[in-house]
C-alpha positions, 0 to 999 in steps of 0.5 A: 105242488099246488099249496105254491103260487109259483105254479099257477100258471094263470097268475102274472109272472111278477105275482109268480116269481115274488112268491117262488123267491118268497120260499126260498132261504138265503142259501138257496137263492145265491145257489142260484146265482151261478151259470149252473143253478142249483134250483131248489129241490125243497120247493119244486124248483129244478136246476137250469144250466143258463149257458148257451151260444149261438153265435152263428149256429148252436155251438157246443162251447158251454155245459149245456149244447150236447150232441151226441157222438157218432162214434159213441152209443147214444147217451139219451135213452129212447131219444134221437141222436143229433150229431150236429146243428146248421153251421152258418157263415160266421158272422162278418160274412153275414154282416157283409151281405148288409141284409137285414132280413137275412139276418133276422132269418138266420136267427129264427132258424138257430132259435127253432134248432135251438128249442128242438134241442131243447125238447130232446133233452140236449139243450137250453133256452137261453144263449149267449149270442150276439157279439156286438163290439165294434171291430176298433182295431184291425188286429182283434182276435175276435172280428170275425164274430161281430158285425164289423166297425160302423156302429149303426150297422153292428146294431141293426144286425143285433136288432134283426138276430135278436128279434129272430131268436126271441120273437114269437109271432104274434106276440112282437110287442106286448102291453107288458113288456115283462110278460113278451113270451120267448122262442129262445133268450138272446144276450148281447155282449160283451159291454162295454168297449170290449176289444182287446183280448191278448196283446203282447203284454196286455189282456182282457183281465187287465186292460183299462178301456180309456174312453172319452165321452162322446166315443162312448155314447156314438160308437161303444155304447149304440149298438147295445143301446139299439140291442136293447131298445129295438131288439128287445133283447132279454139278456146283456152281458158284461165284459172283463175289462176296466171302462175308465177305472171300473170293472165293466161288471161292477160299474153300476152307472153301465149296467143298472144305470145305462143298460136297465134305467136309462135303456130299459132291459127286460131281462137279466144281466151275466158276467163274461165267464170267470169277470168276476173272479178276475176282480180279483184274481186277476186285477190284484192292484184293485185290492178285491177280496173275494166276497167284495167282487161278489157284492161289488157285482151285485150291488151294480146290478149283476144278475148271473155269474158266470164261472165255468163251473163245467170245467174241473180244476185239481179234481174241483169244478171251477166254481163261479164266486156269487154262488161261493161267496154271496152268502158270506157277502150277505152275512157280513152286510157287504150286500143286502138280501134284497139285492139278491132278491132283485137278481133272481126276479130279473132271472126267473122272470125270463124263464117264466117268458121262455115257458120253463114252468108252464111250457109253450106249446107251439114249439113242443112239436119240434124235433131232431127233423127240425135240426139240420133241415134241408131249409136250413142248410139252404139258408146257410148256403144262400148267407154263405154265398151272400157274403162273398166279397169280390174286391179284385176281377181284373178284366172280368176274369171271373166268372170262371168258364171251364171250358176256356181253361184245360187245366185248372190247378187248385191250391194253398193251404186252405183247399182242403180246408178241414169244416173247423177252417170253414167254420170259424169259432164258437161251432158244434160238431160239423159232419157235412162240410163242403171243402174248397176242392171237392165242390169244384168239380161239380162245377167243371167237367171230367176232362179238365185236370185239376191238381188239388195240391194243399202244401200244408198237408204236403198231398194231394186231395182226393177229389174225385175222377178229375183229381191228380195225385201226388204223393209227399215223397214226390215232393214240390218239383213234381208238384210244379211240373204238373202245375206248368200244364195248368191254364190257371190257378185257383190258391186258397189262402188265408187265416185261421183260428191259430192266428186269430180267435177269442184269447188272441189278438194279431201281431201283423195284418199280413199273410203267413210268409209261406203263402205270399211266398208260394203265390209270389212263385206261382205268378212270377213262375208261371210260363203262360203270359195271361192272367192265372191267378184267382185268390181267395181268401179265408179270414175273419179281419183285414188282411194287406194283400197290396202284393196281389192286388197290384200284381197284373198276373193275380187277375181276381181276388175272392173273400170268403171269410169264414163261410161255414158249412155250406162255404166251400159250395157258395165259393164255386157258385161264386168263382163259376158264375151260378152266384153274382157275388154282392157283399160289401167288406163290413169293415175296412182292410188296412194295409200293414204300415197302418198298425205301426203308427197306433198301438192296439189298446189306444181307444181313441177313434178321432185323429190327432195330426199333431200327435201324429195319431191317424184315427181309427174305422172309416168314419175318421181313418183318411191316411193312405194305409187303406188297401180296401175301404169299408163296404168295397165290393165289386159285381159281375154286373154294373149298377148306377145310383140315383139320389133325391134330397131336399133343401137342408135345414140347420139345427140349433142346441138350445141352452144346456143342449151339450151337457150330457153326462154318461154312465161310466165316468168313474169316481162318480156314486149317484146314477143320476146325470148332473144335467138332464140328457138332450133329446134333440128331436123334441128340442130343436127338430122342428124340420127334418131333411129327407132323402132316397138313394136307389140303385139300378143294375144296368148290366145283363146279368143279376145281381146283388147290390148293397147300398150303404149311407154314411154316418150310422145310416146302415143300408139295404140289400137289393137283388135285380135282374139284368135292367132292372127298375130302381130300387130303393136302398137308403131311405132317410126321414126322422131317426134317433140317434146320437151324435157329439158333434163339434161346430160346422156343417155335415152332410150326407154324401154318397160314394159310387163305385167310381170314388166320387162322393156325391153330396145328398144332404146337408145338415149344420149344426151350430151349439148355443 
């Protein structure tokens, strides 16, 4: 192999990847534009399988992720088997922690697994993960991948995951960006104003996102952007809907314009699995031949499609469209070589950074011991609990003491929740998982009586020595008897992923009807006058839970989201008072009135009071259909805040200050804006304001708390003991970020747990 430049592994990347593309014929290349790359034999060049996810943990969703199956023989001949991978809590439960380093952390334990995995045979280097869409509408199937609804927050997380997974120390930065070395390969989707999956009568396939501008560049647009520029991140990739007529994936003012000129990726850019068939498969009005979606695509930028060639259709793989019909599309001048040339540079030039050709030694070592680790289960487990939220303790019910209650009943369709409940979406294989019921009896003593009773499976879970049992035929009544002896009641409840996931969006933000029904019984029935309810709650988005938290007999409400392997252990920690819960709901929780006054697919965010449109996420929702508002928690202990700020300072625009064209305006052909884009800090910033907002825990307990500054400032998470010293939260100074503001005065406010907002700076803001 020697007489091939590619493999010397002391010549630059650039200088390698031009001469492997140099060999390789026409049909080779576009052999290679698919998730499953052909390679090309002929010159030494292996296939690679690029799809990966690690959304919240490795996932075994795609063709390359494969554990082996207990139940089989090994299928890797003197290898070890690995039956799974750490499942962490899913990602609006981390983003509830407001913790960045725990983030970050989380990253670099899934990106370690990940290359253990790699070394053994049973994956890749390259996955598809983080989901970064900004949750605009409460009933998306998918909020519990994201990071929830505040732009900047949805950012950070992508910065601080991204970073996790690709970072290799030492080398944070580098000269040439392009030549960085990789642990593993991030991607940040989908882009762009991705939220609509299924609705009544409309999908993904079809949906046109409508967008206006300035919605675009504050909160569609910003956490990719920070993705991009902060994280780093070595892959984006772009979703099926339409952005104002134009499929996001053939739009090349999103994707080689914004994402790569204006952004500046360092890596490639992959089609959501099958958004190029759906051109035309799908969207038929859009006219799309087959081999015109595939020069479209390529011509805007496109580097990999994915199609699902994994999945076999009438005895075929389901075989992606620029590897069908690119070299039609090239033959018939729809595109050019050159643009296929350019894909596979942006392709290969990631792989040379992983290590693919040469290696990367410092991770070889890794193995199935670093999988699953002790460390890592320990991480997911510390995550698990951090994202508990505490939204109702009425007179400090919780934390539980055993020993006041001489039965404690534990129920609801989630008590015996199965690791697929636990565990949310995108997941491998789970074989320790910690039920809701089980881990409660590490926490009280054999004497007291618990009935674990889970009506969805009409038994009794067998808990160990304290478990009661009743058995199906004995029915309800029997049930009820036992349950009267009870001193309180624990009743998991929720959703699951038949109610919401990727592919199905909610009709209602209410309980399944048998569960507001059974709790409603068990308040209203119970013959004991004191407070016996503790509810927690397992779900991704909001759920109107008004009938439980205004009901004085439903003393504390819990939410779990969906905590992952380690959940059912981080619940009892928090309910039993070994863990001070400090999460902060990552998005607002709508009462059920809210989704009447607003279709899912309006992609407006400001109000319109005289259309009688409310407005959308906390940042322009002010109407009375909030049941929880976003960043609500409550602690077992209590923390003061202390703010400083100086005098504010008012910013002008100079002349042509509001001119800003974006990316994806349709109908437009030439990348370039028709005014240069404002940077206001070299324009007009010649001061700057700045602020500290500290928090004080002035309880007796320890405990997390979580401060968050409004207006796309994110927040920090603190831990301090009983009477701590104050410490630091937000902290404001010279930051980049973009606003398109009308006339008038703003200002940054804080909102303590008593309600009241308290002003820290004020910034006015008057155009030319």
């Amino acid at each position: 192999m020697s007489k091939y430049r590619y493999c010397n592994a002391s010549l630059p990347y650039g200088d390698r990847v031009r001469d492997l593309i140099g060999w390789m014929t026409v049909e080779e290349k576009v052999s290679n534009l698919g998730d499953w790359a052909d390679g090309a034999p002929r010159v030494g060049l292996p296939p690679y399988k690029w799809w990966s996810e690690a959304l919240h943990g490795l996932s075994s969703t795609g063709p390359t992720t494969k554990f082996d199956d207990p139940k089989k023989p090994r299928l890797h001949s003197g290898r070890a088997a690995v039956f799974n991978g750490t499942v962490f809590a899913n990602v609006i439960n981390s983003a509830a922690s407001f913790n960045e380093s725990l983030w970050k952390s989380i990253g670099q334990a899934i990106s370690t697994e990940a290359r253990a995995m790699y070394n053994l045979g049973k994956g890749g280097l390259t996955y598809w993960s983080p989901n970064i869409n900004v949750v605009r509408d409460p009933r998306w199937g998918r909020a519990l991948e994201t990071p929830g609804e505040d732009p900047y927050v949805v950012g950070r997380y992508a910065v601080n995951f991204v970073r996790g997974m690709q970072d290799v120390p030492g080398h944070e930065v580098a000269s040439d960006p392009m030549s960085r070395p990789l642990k593993t390969s991030a991607c940040c989707k989908h882009y762009a104003a991705y939220d609509v999956d299924d609705w009544y009568d409309h999908t993904r396939f079809k949906f046109d996102a409508r967008v206006e501008e300035r919605d675009m560049v504050e909160t569609f647009q910003r956490p990719f952007e920070m993705c991009v520029r902060h994280g780093d991140v070595s892959s984006v990739m772009c979703s099926y809907n339409r952005v104002n007529g134009i499929p996001a994936c053939a739009d090349a003012r999103l994707l080689s314009g914004t994402i790569r000129r204006d952004w500046g990726l360092h890596g490639y850019i992959v089609s959501d699995c099958d958004a190029v068939r759906v051109m035309t498969d799908n969207a038929t009005w859009l006219g799309y031949t087959a081999v015109e979606s595939t020069a479209a695509v390529l011509k805007a930028g496109l580097d990999l499609d994915c199609g699902e060639s994994w999945i076999v259709q009438d005895g075929k793989p389901v075989m992606d469209f620029l590897t069908t019909y690119g070299l039609e599309a090239v033959q018939k001048g729809k595109t050019r070589e050159s643009d296929v040339d350019n894909a596979l540079t942006n392709l290969y030039m990631t792989l040379m950074r992983l290590g693919y050709f040469d290696g990367m030694p410092r991770y070889e070592s890794l193995n199935e011991k670093d999988i699953c680790s002790h460390d890592h289960r320990s991480l997911a487990l510390d995550g698990a609990r951090q994202g508990m939220v505490l939204l109702k303790n009425h007179g400090g019910l919780l934390p539980l003491d055993p020993k006041k209650f001489g039965a404690v009943a534990v129920r609801g369709p989630h008590a015996e929740a199965p690791e697929k409940i636990m565990d949310g979406d995108y997941t491998g294989d789970q074989l320790f998982s910690s039920c809701c019921c089980t881990t409660y009896t590490s926490h009280a003593t054999t004497h007291h009586v618990l009935t674990c009773y889970t009506f969805s499976w009409m038994k009794f879970v067998n808990a160990g020595p304290p478990c009661r049992y009743v058995t199906p035929r004995e029915g309800i009544s029997k049930d009820v008897k036992i349950w009267h002896h009870a001193n309180l009641t624990i009743y998991f409840g929720g959703i699951n992923m038949h109610i919401e996931r990727e592919g199905n969006d909610r009709e209602d933000l209410l309980l399944p009807k048998n569960q507001t029904e059974e709790i409603l019984h068990i308040a209203a029935g119970s013959p004991n006058p004191i407070v016996l309810v503790v509810l927690v709650i397992l779900s991704g988005g909001g759920i109107d839970i008004s009938f439980a938290q205004g009901n004085p007999k439903i003393g504390a409400i819990l939410w779990a989201g969906y905590p992952g392997g380690e959940g059912g252990i981080a619940i009892a920690d928090v309910i039993f008072g070994r863990y001070s819960p400090g999460g902060r709901l990552p998005l607002t929780w709508f009462k059920n009135k809210y989704i009447h006054q607003i279709p899912m697919t309006s992609m407006e965010l400001r109000p319109r009071p005289d259309h009688g449109y409310p407005g959308r996420t906390y940042k322009f929702y002010d109407g009375p259909y909030v049941l929880y508002r976003f960043a609500h928690g409550l602690s077992y202990t209590k923390f003061r805040y202390e703010s400083s700020a100086g005098n504010g300072t008012a910013v002008t625009l100079a002349a042509g200050g509001h001119c800003k064209q974006l990316s994806y305006k349709a109908g437009a052909v030439d990348t370039a804006p028709s005014c240069p884009a404002i940077d206001v800090a070299s324009h007009a910033c010649k001061e700057t304001v700045d602020f500290n907002v500290s928090v004080v825990n002035g309880g007796e307990g320890g405990g997390g708390q979580t401060g968050r500054c409004a207006c796309a400032r994110g927040g920090r998470r603190a831990h301090q003991a009983g009477g701590g010293v104050p410490e630091g939260v937000c902290e404001g100074g010279r930051r980049s970020d973009r606003w398109v503001l009308a006339q008038g005065v703003r200002g940054v406010w804080h909102r303590g747990e008593d309600g009241v907002h308290r002003r820290a700076v004020r910034r006015q803001h008057r155009p030319p």
